[in-house]
Chimera marker file (.cmm) of the C-alpha trace (Angstrom):
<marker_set name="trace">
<marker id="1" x="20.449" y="2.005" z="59.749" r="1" g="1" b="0" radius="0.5"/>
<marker id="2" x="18.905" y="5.048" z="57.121" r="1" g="1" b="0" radius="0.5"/>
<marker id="3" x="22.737" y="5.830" z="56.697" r="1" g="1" b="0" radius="0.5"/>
<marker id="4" x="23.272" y="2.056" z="55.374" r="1" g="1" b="0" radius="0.5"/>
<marker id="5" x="20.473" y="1.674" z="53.515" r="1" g="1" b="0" radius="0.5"/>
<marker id="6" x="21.248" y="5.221" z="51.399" r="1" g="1" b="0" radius="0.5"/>
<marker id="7" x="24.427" y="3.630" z="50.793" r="1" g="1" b="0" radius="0.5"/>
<marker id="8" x="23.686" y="0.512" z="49.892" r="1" g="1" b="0" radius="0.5"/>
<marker id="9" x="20.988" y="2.244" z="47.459" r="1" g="1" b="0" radius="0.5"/>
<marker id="10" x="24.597" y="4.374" z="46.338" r="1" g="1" b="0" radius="0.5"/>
<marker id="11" x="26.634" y="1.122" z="45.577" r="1" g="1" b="0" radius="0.5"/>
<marker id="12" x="23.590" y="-0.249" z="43.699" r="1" g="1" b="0" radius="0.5"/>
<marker id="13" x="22.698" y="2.557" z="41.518" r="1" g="1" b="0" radius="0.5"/>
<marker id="14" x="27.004" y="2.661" z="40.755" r="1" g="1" b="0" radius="0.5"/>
<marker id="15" x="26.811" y="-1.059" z="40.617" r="1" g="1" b="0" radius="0.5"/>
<marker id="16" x="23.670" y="-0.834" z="37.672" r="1" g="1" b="0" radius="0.5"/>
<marker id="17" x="26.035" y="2.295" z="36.099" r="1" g="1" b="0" radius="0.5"/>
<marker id="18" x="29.074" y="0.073" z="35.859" r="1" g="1" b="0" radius="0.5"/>
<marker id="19" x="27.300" y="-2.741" z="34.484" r="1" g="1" b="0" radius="0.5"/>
<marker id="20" x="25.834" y="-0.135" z="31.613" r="1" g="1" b="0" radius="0.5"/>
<marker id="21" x="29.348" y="0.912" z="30.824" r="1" g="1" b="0" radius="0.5"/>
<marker id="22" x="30.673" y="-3.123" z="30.739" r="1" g="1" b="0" radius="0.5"/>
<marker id="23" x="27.812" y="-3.675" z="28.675" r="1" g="1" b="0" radius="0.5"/>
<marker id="24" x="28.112" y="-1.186" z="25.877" r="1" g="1" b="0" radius="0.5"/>
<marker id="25" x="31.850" y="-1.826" z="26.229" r="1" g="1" b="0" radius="0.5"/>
<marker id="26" x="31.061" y="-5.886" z="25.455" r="1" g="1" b="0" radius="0.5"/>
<marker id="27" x="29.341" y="-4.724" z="22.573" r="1" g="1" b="0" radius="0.5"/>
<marker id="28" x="31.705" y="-2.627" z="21.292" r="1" g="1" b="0" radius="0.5"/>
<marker id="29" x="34.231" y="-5.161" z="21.015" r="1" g="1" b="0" radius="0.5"/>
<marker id="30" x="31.831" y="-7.808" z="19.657" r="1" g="1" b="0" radius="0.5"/>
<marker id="31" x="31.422" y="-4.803" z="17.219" r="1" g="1" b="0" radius="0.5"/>
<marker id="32" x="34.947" y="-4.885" z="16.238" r="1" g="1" b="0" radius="0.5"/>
<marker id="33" x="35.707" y="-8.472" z="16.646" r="1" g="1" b="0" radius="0.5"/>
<marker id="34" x="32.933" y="-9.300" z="13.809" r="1" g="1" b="0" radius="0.5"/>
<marker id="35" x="34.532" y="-6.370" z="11.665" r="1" g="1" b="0" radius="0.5"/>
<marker id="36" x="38.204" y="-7.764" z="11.953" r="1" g="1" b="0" radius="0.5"/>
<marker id="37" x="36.928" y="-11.083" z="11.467" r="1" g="1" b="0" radius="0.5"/>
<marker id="38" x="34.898" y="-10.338" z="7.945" r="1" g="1" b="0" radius="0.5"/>
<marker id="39" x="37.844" y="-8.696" z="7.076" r="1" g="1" b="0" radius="0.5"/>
<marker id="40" x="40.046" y="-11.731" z="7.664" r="1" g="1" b="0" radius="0.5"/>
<marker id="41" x="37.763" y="-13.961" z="6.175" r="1" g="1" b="0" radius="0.5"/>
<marker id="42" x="37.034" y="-11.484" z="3.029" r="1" g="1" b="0" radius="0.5"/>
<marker id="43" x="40.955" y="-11.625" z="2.714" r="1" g="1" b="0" radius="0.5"/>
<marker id="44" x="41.110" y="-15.681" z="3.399" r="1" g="1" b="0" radius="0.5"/>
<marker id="45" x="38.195" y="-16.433" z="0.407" r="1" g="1" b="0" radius="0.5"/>
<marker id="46" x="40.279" y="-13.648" z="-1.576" r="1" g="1" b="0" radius="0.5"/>
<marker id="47" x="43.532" y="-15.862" z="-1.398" r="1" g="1" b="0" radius="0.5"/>
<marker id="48" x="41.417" y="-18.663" z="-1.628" r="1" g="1" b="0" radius="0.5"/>
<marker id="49" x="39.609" y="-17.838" z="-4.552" r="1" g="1" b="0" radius="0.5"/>
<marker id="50" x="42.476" y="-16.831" z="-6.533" r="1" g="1" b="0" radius="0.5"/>
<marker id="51" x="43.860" y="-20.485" z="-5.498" r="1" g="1" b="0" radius="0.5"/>
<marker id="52" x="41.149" y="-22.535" z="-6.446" r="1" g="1" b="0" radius="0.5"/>
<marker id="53" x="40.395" y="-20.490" z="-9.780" r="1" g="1" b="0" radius="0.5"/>
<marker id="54" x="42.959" y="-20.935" z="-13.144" r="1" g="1" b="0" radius="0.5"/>
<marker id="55" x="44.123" y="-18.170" z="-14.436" r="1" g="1" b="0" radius="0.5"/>
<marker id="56" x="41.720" y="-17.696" z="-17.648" r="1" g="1" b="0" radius="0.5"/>
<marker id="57" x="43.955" y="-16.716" z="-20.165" r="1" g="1" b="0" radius="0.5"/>
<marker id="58" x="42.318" y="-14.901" z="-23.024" r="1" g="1" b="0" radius="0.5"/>
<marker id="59" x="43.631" y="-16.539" z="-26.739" r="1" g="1" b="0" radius="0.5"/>
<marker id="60" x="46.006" y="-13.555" z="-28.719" r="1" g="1" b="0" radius="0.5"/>
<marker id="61" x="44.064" y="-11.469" z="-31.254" r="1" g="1" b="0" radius="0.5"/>
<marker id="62" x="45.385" y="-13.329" z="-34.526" r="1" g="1" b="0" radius="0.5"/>
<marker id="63" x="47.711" y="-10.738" z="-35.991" r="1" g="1" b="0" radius="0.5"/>
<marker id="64" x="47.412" y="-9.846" z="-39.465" r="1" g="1" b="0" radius="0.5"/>
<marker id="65" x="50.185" y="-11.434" z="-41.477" r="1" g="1" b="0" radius="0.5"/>
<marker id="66" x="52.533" y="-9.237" z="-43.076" r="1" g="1" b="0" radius="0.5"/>
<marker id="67" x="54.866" y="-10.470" z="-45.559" r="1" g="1" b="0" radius="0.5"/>
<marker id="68" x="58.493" y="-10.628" z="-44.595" r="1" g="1" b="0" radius="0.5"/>
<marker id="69" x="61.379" y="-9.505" z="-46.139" r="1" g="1" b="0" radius="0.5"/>
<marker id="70" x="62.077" y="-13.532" z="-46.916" r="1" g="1" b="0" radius="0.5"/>
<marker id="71" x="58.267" y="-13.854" z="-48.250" r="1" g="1" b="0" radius="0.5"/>
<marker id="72" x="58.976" y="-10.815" z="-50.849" r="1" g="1" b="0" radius="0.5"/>
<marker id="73" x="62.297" y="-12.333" z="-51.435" r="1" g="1" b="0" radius="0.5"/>
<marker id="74" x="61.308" y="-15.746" z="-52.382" r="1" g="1" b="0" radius="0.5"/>
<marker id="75" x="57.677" y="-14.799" z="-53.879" r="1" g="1" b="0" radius="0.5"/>
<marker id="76" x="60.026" y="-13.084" z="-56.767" r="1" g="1" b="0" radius="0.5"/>
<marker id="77" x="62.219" y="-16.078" z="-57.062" r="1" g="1" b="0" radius="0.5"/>
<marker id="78" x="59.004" y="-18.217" z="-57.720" r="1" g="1" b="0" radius="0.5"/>
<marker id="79" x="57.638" y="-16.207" z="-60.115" r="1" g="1" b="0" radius="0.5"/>
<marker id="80" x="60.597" y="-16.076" z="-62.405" r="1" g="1" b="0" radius="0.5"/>
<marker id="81" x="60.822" y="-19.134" z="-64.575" r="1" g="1" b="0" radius="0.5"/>
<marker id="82" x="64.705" y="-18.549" z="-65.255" r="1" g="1" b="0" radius="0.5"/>
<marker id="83" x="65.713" y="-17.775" z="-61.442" r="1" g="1" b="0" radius="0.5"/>
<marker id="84" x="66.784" y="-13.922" z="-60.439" r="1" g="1" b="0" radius="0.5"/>
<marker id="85" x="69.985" y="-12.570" z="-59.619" r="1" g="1" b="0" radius="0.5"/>
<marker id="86" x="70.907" y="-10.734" z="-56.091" r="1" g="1" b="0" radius="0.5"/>
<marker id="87" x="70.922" y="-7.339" z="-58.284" r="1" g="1" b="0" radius="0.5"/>
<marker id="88" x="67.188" y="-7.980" z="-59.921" r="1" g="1" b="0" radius="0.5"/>
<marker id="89" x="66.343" y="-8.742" z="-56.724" r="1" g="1" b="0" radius="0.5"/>
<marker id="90" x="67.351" y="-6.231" z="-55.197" r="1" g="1" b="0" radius="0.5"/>
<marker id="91" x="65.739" y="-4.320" z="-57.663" r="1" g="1" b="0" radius="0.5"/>
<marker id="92" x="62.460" y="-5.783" z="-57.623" r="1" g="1" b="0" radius="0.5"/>
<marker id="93" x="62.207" y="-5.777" z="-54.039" r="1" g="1" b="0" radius="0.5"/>
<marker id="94" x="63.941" y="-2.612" z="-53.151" r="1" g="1" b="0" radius="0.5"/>
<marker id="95" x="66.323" y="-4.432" z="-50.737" r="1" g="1" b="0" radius="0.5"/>
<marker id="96" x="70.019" y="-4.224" z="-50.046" r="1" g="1" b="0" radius="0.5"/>
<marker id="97" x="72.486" y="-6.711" z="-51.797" r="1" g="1" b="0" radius="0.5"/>
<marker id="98" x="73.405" y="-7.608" z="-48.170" r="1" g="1" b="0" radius="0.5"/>
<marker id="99" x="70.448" y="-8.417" z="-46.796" r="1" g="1" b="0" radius="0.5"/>
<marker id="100" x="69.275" y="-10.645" z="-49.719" r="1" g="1" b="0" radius="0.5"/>
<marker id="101" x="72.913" y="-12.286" z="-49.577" r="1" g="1" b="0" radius="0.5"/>
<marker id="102" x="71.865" y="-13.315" z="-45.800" r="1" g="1" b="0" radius="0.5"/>
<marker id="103" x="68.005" y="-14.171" z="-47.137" r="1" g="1" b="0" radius="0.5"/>
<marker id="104" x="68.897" y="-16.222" z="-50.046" r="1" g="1" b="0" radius="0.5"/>
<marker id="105" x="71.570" y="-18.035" z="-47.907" r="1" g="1" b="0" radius="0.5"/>
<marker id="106" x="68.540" y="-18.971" z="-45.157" r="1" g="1" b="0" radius="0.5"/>
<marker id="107" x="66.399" y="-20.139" z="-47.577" r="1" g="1" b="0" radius="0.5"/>
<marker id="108" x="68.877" y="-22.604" z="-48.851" r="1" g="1" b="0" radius="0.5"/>
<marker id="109" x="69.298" y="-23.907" z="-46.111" r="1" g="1" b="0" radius="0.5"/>
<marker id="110" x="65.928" y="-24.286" z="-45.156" r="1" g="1" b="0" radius="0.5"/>
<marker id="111" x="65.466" y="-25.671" z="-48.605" r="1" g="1" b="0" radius="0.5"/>
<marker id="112" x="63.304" y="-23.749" z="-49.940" r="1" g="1" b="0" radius="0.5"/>
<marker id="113" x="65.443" y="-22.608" z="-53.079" r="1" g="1" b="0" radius="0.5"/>
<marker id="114" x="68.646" y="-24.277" z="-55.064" r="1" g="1" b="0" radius="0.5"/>
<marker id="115" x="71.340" y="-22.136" z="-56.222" r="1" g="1" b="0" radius="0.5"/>
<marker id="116" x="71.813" y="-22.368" z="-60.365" r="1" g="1" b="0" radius="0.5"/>
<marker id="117" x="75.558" y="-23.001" z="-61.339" r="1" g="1" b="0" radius="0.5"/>
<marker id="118" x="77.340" y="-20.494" z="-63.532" r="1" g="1" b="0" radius="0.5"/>
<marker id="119" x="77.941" y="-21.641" z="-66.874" r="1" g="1" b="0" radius="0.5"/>
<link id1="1" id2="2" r="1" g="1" b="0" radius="0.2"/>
<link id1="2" id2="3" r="1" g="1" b="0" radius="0.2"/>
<link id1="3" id2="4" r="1" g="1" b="0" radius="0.2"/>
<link id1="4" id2="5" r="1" g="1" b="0" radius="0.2"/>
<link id1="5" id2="6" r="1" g="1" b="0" radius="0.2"/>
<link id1="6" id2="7" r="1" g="1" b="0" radius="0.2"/>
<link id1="7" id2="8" r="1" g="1" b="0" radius="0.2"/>
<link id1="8" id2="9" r="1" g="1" b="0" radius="0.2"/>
<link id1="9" id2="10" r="1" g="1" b="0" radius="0.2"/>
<link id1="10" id2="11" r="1" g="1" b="0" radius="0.2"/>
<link id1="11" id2="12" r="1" g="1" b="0" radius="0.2"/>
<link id1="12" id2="13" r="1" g="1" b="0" radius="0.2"/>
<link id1="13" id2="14" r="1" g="1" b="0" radius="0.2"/>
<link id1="14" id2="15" r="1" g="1" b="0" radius="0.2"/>
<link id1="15" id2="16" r="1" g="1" b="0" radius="0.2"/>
<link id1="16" id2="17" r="1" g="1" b="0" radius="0.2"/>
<link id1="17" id2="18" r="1" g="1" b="0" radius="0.2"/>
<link id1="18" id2="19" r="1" g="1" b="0" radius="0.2"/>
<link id1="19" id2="20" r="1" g="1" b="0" radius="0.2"/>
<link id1="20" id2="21" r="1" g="1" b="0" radius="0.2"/>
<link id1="21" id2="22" r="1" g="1" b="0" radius="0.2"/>
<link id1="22" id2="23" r="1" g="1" b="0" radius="0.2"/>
<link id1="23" id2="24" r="1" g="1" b="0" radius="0.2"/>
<link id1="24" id2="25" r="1" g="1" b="0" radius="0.2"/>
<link id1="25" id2="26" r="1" g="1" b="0" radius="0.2"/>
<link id1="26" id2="27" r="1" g="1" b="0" radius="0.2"/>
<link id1="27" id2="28" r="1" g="1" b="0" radius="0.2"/>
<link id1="28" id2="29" r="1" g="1" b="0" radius="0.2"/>
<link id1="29" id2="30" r="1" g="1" b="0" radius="0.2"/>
<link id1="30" id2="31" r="1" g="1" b="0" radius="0.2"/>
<link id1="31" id2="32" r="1" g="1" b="0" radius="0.2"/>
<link id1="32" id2="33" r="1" g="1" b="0" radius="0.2"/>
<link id1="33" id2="34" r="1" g="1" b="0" radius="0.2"/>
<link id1="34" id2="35" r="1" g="1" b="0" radius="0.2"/>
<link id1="35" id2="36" r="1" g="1" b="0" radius="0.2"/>
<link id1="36" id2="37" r="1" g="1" b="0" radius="0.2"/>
<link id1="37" id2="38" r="1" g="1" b="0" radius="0.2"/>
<link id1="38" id2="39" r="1" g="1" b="0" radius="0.2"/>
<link id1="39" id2="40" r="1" g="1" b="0" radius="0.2"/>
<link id1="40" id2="41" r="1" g="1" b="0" radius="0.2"/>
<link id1="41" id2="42" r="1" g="1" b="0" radius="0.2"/>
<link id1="42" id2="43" r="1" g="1" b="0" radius="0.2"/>
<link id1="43" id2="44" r="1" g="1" b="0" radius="0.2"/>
<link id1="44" id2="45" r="1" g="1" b="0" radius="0.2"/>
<link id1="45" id2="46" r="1" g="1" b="0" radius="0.2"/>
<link id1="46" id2="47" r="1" g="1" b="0" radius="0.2"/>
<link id1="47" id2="48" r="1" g="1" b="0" radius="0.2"/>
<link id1="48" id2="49" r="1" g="1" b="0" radius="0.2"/>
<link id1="49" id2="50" r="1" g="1" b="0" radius="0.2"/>
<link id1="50" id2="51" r="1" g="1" b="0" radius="0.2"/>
<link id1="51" id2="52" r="1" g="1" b="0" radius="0.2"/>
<link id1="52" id2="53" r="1" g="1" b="0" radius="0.2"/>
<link id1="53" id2="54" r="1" g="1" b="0" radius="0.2"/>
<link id1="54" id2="55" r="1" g="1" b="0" radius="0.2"/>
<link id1="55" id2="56" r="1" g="1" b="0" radius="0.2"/>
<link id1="56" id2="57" r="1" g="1" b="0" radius="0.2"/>
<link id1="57" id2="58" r="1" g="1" b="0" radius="0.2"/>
<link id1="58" id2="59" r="1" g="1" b="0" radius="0.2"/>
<link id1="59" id2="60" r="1" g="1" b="0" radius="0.2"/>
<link id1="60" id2="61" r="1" g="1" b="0" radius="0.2"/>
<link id1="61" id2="62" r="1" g="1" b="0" radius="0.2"/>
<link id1="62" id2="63" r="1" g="1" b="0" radius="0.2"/>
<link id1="63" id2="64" r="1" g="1" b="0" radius="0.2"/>
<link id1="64" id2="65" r="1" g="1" b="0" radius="0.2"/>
<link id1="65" id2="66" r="1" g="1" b="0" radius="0.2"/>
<link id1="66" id2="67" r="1" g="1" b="0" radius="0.2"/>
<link id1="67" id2="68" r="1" g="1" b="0" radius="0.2"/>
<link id1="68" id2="69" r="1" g="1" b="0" radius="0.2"/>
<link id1="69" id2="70" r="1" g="1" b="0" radius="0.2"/>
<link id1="70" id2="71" r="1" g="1" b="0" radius="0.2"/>
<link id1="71" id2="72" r="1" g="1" b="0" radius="0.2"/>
<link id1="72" id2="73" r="1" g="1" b="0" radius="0.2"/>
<link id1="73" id2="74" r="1" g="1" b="0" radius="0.2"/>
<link id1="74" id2="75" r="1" g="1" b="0" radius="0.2"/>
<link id1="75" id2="76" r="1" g="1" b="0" radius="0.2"/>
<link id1="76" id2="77" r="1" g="1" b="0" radius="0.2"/>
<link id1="77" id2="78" r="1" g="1" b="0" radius="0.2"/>
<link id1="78" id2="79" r="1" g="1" b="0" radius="0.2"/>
<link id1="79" id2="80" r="1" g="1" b="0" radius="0.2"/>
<link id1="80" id2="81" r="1" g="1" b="0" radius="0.2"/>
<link id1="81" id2="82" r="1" g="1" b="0" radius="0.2"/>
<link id1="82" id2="83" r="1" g="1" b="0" radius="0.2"/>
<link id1="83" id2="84" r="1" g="1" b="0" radius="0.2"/>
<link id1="84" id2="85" r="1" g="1" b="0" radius="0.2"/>
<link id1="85" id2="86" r="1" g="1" b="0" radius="0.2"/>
<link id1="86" id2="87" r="1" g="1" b="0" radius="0.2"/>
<link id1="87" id2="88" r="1" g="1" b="0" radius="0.2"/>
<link id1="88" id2="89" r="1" g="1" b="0" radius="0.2"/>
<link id1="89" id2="90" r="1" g="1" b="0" radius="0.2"/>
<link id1="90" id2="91" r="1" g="1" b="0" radius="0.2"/>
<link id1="91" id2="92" r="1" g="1" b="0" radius="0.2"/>
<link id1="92" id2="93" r="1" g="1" b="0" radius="0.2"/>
<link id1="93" id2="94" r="1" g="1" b="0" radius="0.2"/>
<link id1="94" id2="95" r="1" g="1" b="0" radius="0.2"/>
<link id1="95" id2="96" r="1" g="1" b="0" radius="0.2"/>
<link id1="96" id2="97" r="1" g="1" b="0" radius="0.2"/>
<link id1="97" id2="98" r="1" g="1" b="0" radius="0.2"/>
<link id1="98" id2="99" r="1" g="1" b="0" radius="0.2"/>
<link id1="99" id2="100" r="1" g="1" b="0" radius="0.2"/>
<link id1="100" id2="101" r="1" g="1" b="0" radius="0.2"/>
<link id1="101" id2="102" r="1" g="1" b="0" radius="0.2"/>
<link id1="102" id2="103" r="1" g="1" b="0" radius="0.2"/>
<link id1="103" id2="104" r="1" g="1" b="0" radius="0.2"/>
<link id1="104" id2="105" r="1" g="1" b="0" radius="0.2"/>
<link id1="105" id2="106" r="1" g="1" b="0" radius="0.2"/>
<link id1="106" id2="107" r="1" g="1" b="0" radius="0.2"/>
<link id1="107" id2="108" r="1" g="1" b="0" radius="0.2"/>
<link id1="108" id2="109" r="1" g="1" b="0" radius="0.2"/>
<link id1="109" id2="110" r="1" g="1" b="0" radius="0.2"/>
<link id1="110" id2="111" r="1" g="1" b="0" radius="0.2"/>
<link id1="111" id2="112" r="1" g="1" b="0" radius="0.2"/>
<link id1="112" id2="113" r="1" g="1" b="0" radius="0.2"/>
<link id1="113" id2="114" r="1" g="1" b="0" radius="0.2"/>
<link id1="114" id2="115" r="1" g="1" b="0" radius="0.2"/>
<link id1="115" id2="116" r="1" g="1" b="0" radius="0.2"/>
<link id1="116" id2="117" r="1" g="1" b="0" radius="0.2"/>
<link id1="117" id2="118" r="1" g="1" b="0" radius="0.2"/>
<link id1="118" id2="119" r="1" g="1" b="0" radius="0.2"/>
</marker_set>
């Protein structure tokens, strides 16, 4: 009967030893369950979040006009009371014939200027 009750004392104390270890164990994973599921829910409002919210755009910085090639050109026409000639204004603005050939032929069509007719 002594021999018995020793081992049923045995298989208790292993029994409370076991149920330690599945203890800490349970808490361990509740440890890491809570972790992976902040992390899934951190990522979920992230994604959500960006959802809900508009992009904010920010307005462009208003750029500083600078005058075109087409602003010089025709700024010189207006301020001649006769009208100018390709080579004057080519002169004047320090342009190629070319590229106030393909200017003046824009702003005519845009309306901005009238050719003269020889005489």
């Amino acid at each position: 009967m002594k021999k018995m009750l020793t081992e049923i004392k045995g298989v208790t104390r292993d029994l409370k030893k076991l149920t330690q270890k599945a203890e800490k164990l349970t808490k361990e994973i509740e440890k890491l369950g809570k972790t992976a599921a902040r992390q899934s829910t951190k990522a979920k409002t992230a994604k959500k979040s960006t959802a809900k919210k508009p992009a904010v755009r920010k307005p462009a910085a208003k750029k500083a006009k600078t005058k075109t090639a087409t602003d010089t050109v025709l700024s010189a026409i207006t301020r001649s009371k006769k009208g100018q000639t390709t080579a004057s204004l080519a002169k004047k603005t320090g342009l190629k014939d070319n590229n106030i050939r393909a200017i003046l032929s824009r702003l005519k069509k845009q309306g901005k200027i009238k050719t003269g007719e020889k005489k």
